[in-house]
GULOFI-196092 format. One line per 10 residues: number of its first residue (from 1); their letters; for each residue x, y, z of N, C-alpha, C. Coordinates in steps of 0.05 Angstrom, whole numbers, plus 32768, in hexadecimal, padded with zeros to 4 digits. Example, Ala and Ser with C-alpha at 12.3 -4.5 7.8 and 13.67 -1.06 7.14 Angstrom:
1	AS	8108:7F8E:809C:80F6:7FA6:809C:8108:7FBE:809C  8101:7FD3:808E:8111:7FEB:808F:8102:8001:809D $
REM end
This chain:
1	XXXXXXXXXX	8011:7FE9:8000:8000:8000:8000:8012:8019:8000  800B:802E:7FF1:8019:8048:7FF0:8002:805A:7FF9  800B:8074:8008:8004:807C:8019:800F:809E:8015  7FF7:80B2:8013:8000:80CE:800F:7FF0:80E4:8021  8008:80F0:8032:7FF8:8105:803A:7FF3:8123:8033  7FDD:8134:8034:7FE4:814B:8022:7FDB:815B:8038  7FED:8171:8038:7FE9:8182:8052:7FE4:81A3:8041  7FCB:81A9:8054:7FC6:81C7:8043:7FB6:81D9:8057  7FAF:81E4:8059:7F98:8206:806C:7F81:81F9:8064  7F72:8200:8080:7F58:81F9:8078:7F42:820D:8080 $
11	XXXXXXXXXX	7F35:8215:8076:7F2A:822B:808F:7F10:8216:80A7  7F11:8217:80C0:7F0D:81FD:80D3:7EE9:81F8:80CD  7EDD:8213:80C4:7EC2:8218:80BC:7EB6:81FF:80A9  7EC7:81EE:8094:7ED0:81E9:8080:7ED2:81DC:807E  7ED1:81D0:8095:7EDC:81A1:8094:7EB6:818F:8091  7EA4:8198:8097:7E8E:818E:8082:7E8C:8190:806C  7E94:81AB:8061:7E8C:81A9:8044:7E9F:8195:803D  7EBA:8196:8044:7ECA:818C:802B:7EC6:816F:803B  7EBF:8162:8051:7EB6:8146:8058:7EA4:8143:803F  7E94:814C:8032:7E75:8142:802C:7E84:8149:8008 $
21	XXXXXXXXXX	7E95:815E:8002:7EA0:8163:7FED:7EB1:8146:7FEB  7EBC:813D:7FF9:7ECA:8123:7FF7:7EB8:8107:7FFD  7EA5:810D:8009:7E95:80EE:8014:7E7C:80EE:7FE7  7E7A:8106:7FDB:7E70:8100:7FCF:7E82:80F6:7FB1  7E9D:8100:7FA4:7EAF:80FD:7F9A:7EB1:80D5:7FA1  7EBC:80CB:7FBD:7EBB:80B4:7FC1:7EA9:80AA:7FC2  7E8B:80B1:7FAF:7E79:8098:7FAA:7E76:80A3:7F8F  7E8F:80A5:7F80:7E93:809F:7F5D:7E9F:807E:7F58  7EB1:8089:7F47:7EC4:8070:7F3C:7ED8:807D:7F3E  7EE3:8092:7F4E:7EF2:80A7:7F4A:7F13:8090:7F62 $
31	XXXXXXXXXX	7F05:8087:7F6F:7F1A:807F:7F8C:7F22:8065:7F7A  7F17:805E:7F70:7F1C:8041:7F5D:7F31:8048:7F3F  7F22:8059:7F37:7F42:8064:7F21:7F59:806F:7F26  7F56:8070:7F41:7F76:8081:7F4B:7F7E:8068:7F61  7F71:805B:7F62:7F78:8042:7F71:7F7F:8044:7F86  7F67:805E:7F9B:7F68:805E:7FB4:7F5B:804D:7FC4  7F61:8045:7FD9:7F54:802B:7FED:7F49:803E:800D  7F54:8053:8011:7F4C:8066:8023:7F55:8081:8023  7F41:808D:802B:7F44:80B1:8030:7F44:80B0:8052  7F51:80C4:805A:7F43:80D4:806E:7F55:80E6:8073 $
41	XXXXXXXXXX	7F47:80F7:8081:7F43:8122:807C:7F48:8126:809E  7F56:8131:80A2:7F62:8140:80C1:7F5B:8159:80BF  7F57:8162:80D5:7F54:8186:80D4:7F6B:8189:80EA  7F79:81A2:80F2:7F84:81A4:810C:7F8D:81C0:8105  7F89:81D1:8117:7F89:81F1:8116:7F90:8207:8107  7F7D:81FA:80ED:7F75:8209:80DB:7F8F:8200:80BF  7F92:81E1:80C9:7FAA:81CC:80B3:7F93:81BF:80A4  7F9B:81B3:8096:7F89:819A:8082:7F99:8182:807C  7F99:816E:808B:7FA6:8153:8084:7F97:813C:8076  7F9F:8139:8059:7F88:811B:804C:7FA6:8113:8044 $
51	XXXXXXXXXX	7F9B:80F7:805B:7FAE:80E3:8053:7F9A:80D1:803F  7FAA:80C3:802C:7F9C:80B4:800E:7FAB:80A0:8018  7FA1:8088:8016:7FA0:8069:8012:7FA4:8058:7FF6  7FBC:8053:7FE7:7FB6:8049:7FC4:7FBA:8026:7FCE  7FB5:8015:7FBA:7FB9:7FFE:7FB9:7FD4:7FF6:7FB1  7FDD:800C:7FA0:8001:8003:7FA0:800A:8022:7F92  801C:801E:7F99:803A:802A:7F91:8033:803D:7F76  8020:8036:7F6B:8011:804D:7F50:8004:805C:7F52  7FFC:8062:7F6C:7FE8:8075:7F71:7FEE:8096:7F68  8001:8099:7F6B:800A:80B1:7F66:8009:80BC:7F40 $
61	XXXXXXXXXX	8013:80A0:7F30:8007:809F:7F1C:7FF3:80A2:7F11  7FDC:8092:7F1B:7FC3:808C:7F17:7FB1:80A5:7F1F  7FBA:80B1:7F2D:7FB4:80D1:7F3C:7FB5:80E3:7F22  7FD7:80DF:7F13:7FD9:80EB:7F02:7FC5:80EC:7EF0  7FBC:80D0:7EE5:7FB1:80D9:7ED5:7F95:80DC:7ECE  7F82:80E1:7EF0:7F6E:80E0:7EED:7F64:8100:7EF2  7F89:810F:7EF3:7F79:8132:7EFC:7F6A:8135:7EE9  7F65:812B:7ECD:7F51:813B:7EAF:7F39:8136:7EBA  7F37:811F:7EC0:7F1A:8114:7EC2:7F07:812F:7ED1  7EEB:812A:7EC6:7ED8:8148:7ED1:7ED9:813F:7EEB $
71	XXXXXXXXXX	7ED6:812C:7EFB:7ECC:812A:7F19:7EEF:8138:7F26  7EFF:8126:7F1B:7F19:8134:7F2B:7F20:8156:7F2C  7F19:815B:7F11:7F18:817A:7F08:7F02:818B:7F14  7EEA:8183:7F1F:7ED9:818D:7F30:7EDD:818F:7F51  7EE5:817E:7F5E:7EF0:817E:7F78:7F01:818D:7F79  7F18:8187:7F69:7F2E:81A1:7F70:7F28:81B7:7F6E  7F0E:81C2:7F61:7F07:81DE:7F5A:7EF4:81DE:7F77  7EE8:81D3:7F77:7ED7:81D0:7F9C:7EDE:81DA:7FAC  7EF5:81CA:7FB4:7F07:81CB:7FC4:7F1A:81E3:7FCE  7F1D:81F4:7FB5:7F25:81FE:7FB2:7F1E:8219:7FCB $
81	XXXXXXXXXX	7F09:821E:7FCD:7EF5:8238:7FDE:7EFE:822B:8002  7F01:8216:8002:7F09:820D:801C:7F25:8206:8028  7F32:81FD:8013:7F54:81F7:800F:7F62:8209:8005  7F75:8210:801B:7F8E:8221:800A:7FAD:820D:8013  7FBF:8218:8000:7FDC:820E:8007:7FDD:8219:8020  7FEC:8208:8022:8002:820A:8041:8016:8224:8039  8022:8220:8027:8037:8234:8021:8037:8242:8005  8021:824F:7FFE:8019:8253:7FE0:8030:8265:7FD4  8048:826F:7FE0:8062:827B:7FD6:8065:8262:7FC9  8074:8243:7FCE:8080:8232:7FC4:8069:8220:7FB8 $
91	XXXXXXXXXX	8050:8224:7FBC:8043:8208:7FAC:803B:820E:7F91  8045:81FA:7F84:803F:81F7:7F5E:8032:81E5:7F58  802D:81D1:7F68:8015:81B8:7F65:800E:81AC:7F75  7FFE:8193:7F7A:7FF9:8184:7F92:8012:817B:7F98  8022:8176:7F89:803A:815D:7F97:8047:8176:7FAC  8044:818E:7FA8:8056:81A7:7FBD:8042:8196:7FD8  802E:819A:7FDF:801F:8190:7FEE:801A:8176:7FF7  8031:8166:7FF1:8032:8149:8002:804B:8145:8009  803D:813A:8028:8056:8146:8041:8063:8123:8036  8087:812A:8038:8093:8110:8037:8096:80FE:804D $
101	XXXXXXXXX	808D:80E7:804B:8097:80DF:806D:80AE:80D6:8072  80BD:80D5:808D:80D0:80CC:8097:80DC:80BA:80AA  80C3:80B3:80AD:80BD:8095:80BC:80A8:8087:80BC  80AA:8068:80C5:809A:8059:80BF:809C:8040:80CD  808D:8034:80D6:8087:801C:80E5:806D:8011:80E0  8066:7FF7:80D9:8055:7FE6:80DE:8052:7FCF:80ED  8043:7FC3:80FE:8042:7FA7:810C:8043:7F90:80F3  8054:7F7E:80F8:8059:7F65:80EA:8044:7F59:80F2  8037:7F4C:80D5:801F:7F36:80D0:801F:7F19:80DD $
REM end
């Protein structure tokens, strides 16, 4: 499983709409062509954390190439009135906005 988190401003007013802007997006085919297996959306003082869930290692690909599609191209415009960059001096795309990680541990099966 590959695993992305995207960190951005949120205004705190803001975490229903974009819950219900995201709970309606994930009853497309939209989580299935980018070959996500889980979302979930953090708020914390006045941050935005959606960690994404892919089934493998392409997700980031498969991301790629579903920004055309109208449902992908509509959310990001949504989204938009409620999400801002973290650091809109340095951000030029989503990938500015996914935090790298630096550690990692899981329990053995």
């Amino acid at each position: 499983m590959h695993s992305t988190l995207i960190v951005a401003r949120l205004d705190p007013s803001s975490v229903g709409d974009v819950g219900k802007l995201f709970a309606d997006f994930d009853r497309t085919d939209m989580p299935q062509r980018m070959g996500t297996v889980r979302r979930q959306l953090f708020s914390y003082q006045g941050l935005y954390f959606h960690l994404q869930d892919f089934e493998s290692d392409d997700g980031g690909e498969r991301i790629a190439a579903a920004r055309s599609h109208p449902l992908f191209v509509g959310i990001s415009e949504d989204l938009k009135q409620h999400i801002t960059a973290y650091d809109p001096a340095t951000w030029r795309s989503p990938a500015d906005a996914i935090a790298q990680r630096f550690y990692h541990w899981e329990q053995d099966s």
